[in-house]
C-alpha positions in Angstrom: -12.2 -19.1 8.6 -11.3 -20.7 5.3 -10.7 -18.4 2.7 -11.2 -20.7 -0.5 -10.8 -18.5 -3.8 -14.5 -18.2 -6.0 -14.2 -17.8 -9.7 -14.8 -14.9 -9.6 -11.1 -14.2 -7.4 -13.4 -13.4 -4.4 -12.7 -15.1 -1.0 -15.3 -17.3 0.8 -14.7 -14.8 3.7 -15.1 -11.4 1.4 -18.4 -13.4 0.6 -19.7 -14.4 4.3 -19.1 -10.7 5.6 -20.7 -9.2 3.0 -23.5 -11.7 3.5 -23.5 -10.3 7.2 -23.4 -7.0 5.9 -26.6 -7.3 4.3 -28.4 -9.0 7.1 -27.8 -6.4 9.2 -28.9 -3.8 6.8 -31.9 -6.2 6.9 -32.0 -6.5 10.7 -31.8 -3.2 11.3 -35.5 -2.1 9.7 -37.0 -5.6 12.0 -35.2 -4.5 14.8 -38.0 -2.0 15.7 -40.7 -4.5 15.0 -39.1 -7.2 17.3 -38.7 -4.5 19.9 -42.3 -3.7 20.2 -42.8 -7.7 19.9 -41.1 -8.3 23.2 -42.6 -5.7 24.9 -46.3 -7.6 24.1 -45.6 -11.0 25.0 -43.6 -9.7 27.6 -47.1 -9.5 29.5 -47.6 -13.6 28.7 -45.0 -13.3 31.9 -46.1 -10.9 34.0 -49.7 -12.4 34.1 -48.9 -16.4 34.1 -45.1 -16.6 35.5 -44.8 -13.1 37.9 -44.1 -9.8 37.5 -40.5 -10.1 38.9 -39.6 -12.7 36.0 -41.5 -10.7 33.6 -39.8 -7.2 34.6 -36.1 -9.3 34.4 -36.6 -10.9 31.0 -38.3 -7.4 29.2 -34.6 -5.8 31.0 -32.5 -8.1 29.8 -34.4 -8.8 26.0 -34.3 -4.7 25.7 -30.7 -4.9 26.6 -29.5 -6.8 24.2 -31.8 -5.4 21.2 -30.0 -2.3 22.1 -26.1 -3.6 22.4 -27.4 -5.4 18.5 -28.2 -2.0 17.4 -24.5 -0.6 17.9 -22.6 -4.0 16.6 -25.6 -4.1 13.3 -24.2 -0.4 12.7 -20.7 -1.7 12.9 -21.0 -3.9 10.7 -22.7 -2.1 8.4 -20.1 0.2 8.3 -17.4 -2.4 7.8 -15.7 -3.3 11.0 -15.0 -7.0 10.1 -14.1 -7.8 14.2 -18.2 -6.5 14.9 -18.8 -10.0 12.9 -18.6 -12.0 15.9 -20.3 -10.1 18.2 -22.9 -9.9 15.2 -23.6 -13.5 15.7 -23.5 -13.7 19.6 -25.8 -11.2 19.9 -28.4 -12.7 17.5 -27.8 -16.4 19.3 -28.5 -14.1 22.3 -31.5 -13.0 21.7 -32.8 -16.5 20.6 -32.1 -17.3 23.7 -33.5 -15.2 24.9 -37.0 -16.3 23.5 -36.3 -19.5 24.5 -36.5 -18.5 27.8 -39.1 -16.7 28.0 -41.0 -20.2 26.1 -39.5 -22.5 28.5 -40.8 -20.1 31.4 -44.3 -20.2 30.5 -44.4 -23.6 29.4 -43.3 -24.6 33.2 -46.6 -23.5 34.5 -48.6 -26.2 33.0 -51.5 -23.9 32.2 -53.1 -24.7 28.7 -52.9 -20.8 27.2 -49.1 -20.5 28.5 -47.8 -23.9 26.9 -50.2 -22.6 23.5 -47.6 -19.4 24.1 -44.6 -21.4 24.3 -45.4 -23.5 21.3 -46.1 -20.1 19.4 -42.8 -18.4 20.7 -40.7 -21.2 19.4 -42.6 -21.9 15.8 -42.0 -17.8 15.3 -38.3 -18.0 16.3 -37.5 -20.1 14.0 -40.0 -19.0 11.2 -38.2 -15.7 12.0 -34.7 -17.3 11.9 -35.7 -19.0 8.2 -37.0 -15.8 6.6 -34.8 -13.6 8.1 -31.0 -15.0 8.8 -30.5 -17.2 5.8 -28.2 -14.9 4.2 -25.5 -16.3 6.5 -24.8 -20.1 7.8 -23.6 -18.7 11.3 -27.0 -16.2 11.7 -28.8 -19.3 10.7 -27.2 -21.3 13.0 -27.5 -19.0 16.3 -31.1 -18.3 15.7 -32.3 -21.4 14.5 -30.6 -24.0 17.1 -32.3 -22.6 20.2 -35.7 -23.4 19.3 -35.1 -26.5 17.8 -33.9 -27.6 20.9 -36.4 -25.9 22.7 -39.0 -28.0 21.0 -37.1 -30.9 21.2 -37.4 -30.8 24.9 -41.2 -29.8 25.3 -42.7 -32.0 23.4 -41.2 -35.3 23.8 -40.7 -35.6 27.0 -43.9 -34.5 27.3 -45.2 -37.0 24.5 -43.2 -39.5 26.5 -44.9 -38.7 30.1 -48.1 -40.0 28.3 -47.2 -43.8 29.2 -48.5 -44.4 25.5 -45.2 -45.6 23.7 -46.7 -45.9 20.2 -47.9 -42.7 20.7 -44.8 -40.9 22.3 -43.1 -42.4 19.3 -45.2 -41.0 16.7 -44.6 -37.8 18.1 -41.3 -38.0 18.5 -40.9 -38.6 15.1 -43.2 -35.9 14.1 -41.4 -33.7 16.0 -38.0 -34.4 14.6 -39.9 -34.4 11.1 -40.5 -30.7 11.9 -36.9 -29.9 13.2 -35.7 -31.0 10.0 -38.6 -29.3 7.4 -37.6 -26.0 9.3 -33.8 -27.0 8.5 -34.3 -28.2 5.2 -36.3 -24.9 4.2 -33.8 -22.8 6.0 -30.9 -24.1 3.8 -32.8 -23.8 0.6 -33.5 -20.3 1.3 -29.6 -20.0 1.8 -28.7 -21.9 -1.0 -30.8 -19.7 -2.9 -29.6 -16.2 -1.7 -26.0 -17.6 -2.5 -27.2 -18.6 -5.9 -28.9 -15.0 -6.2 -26.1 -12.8 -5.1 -23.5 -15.0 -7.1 -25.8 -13.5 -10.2 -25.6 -10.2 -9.4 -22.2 -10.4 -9.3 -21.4 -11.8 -12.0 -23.8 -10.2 -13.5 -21.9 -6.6 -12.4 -18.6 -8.3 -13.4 -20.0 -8.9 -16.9 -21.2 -5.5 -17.0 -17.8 -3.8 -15.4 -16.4 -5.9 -18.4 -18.5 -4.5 -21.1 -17.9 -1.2 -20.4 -14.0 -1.5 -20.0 -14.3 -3.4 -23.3 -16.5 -0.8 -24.9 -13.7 1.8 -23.6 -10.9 0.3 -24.7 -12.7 -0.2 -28.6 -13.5 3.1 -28.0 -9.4 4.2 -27.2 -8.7 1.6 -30.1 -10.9 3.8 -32.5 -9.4 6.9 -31.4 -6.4 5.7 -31.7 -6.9 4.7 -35.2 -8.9 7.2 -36.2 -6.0 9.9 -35.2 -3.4 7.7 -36.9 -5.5 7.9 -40.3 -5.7 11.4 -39.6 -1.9 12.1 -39.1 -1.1 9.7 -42.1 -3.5 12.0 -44.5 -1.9 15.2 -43.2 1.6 13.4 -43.4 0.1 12.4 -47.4 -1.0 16.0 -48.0 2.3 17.7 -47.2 4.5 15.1 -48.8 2.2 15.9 -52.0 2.7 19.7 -51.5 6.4 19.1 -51.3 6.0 16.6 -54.1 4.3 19.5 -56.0 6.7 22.3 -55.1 10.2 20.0 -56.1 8.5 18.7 -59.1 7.4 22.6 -60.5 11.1 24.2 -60.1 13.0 21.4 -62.2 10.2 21.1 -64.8 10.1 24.9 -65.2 13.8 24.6 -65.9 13.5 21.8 -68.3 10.6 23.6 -69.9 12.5 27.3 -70.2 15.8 25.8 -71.2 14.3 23.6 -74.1 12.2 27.1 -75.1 15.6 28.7 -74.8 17.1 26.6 -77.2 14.1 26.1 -79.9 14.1 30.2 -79.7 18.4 30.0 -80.8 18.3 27.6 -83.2 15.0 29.5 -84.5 16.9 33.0 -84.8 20.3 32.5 -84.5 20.1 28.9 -85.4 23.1 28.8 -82.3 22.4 26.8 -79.4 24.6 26.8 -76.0 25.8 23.8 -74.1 25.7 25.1 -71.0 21.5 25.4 -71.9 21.2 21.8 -72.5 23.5 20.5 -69.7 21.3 22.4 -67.3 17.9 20.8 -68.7 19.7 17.4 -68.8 20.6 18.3 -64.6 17.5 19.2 -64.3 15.6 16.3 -66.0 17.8 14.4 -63.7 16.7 15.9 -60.6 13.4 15.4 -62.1 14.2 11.9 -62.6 15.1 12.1 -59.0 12.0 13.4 -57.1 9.8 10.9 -59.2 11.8 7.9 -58.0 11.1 9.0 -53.9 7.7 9.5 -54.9 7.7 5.9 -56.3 9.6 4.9 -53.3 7.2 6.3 -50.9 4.2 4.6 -52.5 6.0 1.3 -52.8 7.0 1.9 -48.9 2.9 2.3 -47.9 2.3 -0.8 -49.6 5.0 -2.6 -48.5 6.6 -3.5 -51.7 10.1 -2.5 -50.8 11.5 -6.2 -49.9 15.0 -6.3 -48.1 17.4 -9.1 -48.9 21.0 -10.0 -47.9 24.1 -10.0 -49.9 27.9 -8.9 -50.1 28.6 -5.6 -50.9 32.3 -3.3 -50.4 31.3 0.8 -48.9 32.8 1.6 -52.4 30.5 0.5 -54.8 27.0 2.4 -52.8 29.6 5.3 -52.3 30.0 5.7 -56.0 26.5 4.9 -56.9 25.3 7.7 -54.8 28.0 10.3 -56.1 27.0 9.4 -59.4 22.8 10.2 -58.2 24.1 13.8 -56.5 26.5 14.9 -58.6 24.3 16.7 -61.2 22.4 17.9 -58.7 25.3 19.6 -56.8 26.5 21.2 -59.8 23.5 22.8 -60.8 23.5 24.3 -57.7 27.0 25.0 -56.8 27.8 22.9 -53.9 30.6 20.4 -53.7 30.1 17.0 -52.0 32.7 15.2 -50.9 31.5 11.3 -50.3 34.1 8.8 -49.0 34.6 6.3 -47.0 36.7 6.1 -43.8 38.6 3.0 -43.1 39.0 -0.3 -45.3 36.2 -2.5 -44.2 36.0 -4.9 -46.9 33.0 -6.8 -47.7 29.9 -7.0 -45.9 26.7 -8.2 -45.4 23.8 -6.3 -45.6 20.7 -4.7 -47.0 22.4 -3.3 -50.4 19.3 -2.1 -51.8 17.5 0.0 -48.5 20.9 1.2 -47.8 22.4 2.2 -50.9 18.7 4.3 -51.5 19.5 5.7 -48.1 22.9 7.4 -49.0 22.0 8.7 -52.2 18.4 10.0 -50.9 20.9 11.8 -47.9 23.8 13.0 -51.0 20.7 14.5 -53.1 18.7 16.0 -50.3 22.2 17.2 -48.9 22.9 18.6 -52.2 19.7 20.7 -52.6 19.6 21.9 -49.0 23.1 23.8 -49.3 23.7 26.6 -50.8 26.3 27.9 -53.7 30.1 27.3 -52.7 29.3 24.7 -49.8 30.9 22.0 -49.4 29.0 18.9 -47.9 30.7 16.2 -46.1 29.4 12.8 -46.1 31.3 10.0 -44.5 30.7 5.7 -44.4 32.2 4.0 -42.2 32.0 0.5 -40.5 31.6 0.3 -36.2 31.5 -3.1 -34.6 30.7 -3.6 -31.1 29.6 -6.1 -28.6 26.3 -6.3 -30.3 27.5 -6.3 -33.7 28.4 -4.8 -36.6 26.8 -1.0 -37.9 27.3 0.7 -41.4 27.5 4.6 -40.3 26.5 7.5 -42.8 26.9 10.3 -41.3 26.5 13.8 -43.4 28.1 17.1 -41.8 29.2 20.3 -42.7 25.4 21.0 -43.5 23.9 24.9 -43.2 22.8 25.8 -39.7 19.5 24.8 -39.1 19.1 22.5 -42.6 18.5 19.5 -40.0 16.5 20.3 -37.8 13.8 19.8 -40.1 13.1 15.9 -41.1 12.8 17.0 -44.8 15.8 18.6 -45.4 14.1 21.6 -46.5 11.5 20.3 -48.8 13.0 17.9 -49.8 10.7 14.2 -49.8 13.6 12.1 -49.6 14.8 12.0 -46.1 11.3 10.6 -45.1 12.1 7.7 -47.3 15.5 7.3 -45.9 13.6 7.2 -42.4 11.0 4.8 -43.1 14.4 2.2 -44.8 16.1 3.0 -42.0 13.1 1.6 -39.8 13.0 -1.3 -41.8 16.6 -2.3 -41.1 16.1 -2.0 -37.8 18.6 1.1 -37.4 18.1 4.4 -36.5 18.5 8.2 -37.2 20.2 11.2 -35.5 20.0 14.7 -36.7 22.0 17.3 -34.8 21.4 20.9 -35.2 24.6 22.4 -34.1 25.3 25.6 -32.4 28.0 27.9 -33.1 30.0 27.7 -30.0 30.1 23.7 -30.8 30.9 24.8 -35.1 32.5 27.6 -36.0 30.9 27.1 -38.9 27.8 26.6 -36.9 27.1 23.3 -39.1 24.5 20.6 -38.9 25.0 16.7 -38.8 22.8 13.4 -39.6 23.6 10.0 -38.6 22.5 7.3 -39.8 23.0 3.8 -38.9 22.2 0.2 -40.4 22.9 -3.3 -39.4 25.4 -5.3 -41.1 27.5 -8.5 -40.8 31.0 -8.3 -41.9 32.0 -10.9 -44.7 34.6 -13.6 -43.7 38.1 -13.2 -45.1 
């Protein structure tokens, strides 16, 4: 059987079974009506032919009825090798009926031939109406009787010795084969047509709804991203808050301090206004992230290309944490391992990156640490990486992406995403530390300068 693909990615063989399929759903609810049908003109044989052929055709018509009942059910239920015996069975039982025409039109009698003429119109009525779901169906129950009528009434029409006549009615008789035909397709055609719909119809549907589910998912999906990016906005302005209060408190109490001496005593001390210049600087600091973080969200942060030695970001972020570390007694030790020369690379994102990780570093330690932070430059087989990598960090001040508090790590993540790098933070135990230290690393892409 050809198996030529639809449109719809069926088969033409998924579609003829399923065609038989509903036939015999069909057939089955007829099958009890043809049943008591045979039993009734069953008697047309008994009276006109003999009981003897009349007792052998009711046997053999019930037999087969019943063998169709089993191979309908099978094929109802899905057994695709039932779909031949489907067919034989149906171009049995026109047969069948064909027989049991012929049979009573051999007697001659006027009332038997009427019979005849009756059993073969209904066949193939029957075959139109009820088998035009399926080409094969159609075929086994309409071809007997067109035969069958075929070879009544011409020859008959012929026996006549009136050839005009025996023409005309040959002609008419073919006339009817083919009306019977040509109806029969149509109804076919149309079924075809029909169930084509409905599936397509379904498939539209099926569609629709995976559509509408996957909006649906989309939605969700955004609507739990706009909720994690307000919660992510609401803490970053609580931790924007809470860093902003403690250097401003110190800048406002250390000015205070001093308009109180120089009110009084009309002394001031130095160490008073270093510590509100380190803490307007710190100030200075956490308002830059915030700006950073608002131009990240918008996307005004552009990257660009140029030449740049580990020395000169090195020393531009020791100058940003220094301040910071004094104020609160740590000691950062920035350098740079190796002698890398010139490269290429995002100056900008990652020169923001290590000061952000020298002033976060700073405030997470505590008084007497010393923080280590080293640069380096790895090259590979896929290129060349700038490593930062901070250590010697309090037990536990990692694990956490803000340091602490503090809001500019997230900035160094989201730079760090935009390089296409990416971030490591260790949170070391003390069997692998004495010191039972922490440890970020942080890598960027980069292109080392020609000599």
């Amino acid at each position: 059987m050809a198996r030529t693909e639809t449109p719809a990615g069926r088969t033409a063989a998924t579609d003829d079974f399923d065609a038989l399929v509903r036939s015999a759903s069909d057939g089955a609810r007829r099958a009890q009506l043809r049943l008591g049908v045979t039993v009734i003109v069953s008697a047309f044989l008994f009276i006109y032919v003999g009981v003897l052929a009349g007792a052998v055709w009711l046997a053999v018509a019930v037999a087969i009825e019943g063998a169709g009942v089993v191979i309908r059910s099978r094929v109802r239920a899905g057994d695709r090798r039932a779909a031949f015996f489907y067919v034989a069975s149906l171009f049995a039982i026109s047969v069948t009926w064909m027989a049991h025409a012929v049979l009573l039109w051999r007697t001659g009698g006027l009332i038997p031939q009427i019979a005849a003429i009756m059993d073969v119109f209904s066949l193939a009525l029957y075959a139109a109406l009820g088998a035009h779901k399926d080409r094969r169906l159609l075929l086994a129950l309409l071809a007997p009787p067109l035969v069958t009528l075929c070879a009544m009434l011409i020859p008959m029409a012929w026996a006549q010795g009136q050839p005009a006549g025996a023409l005309v009615a040959t002609f008419a008789t073919f006339g009817a084969c083919g009306t019977l035909v040509a109806n029969a397709l149509a109804m076919y055609r149309s079924d075809r047509e029909l169930s084509a719909a409905v599936r397509a119809l379904a498939q539209e549907r099926a569609d629709l709804e995976r559509r509408v589910a996957e909006r649906t998912a989309d939605l969700a999906e955004a609507v739990e991203r706009a909720s994690a990016a307000s919660a992510a906005k609401t803490r970053f302005l609580a931790a924007l808050s809470h860093e902003l209060r403690t250097p401003l408190n110190a800048v406002i109490g250390y000015a205070e301090l001093i308009a109180d001496d120089l009110t009084l005593t009309k002394t001031a001390s130095p160490e008073d206004a270093v510590r509100i210049s380190v803490h307007g600087r710190r100030l200075l600091t956490l308002i830059n992230e915030a700006i950073d973080f608002a131009e990240l969200d918008e996307g005004d942060i552009v990257g660009r290309r140029e030449s740049f030695t580990l020395d000169a970001v090195v020393d531009d972020a020791r100058r940003a944490c220094t301040p910071i570390a004094r104020a609160v007694g740590a000691e950062v030790d920035l350098r740079v391992v190796g002698d890398a020369g010139a490269v290429l690379g995002d100056r900008a994102r990652i020169g923001r990156c290590l000061a952000a990780l020298a002033v976060n570093a700073s405030r997470a330690a505590g008084h007497d640490a010393r923080i280590g932070i080293e640069t380096a430059i790895e090259s590979n087989g896929t290129g060349a990486w700038l490593r930062m990598q901070v250590e010697d960090l309090p037990a536990g001040a990692a694990v956490s992406d803000d340091l602490g508090a503090g809001i500019g790590f997230g900035v160094v993540r989201r730079l760090v995403d935009l390089m296409g790098g990416d971030v490591v933070i260790e949170s070391a135990t003390p069997d692998a530390a004495p010191s039972g230290a922490a440890r970020i690393i942080i890598r960027a892409p980069v292109e080392l300068a020609a000599a």
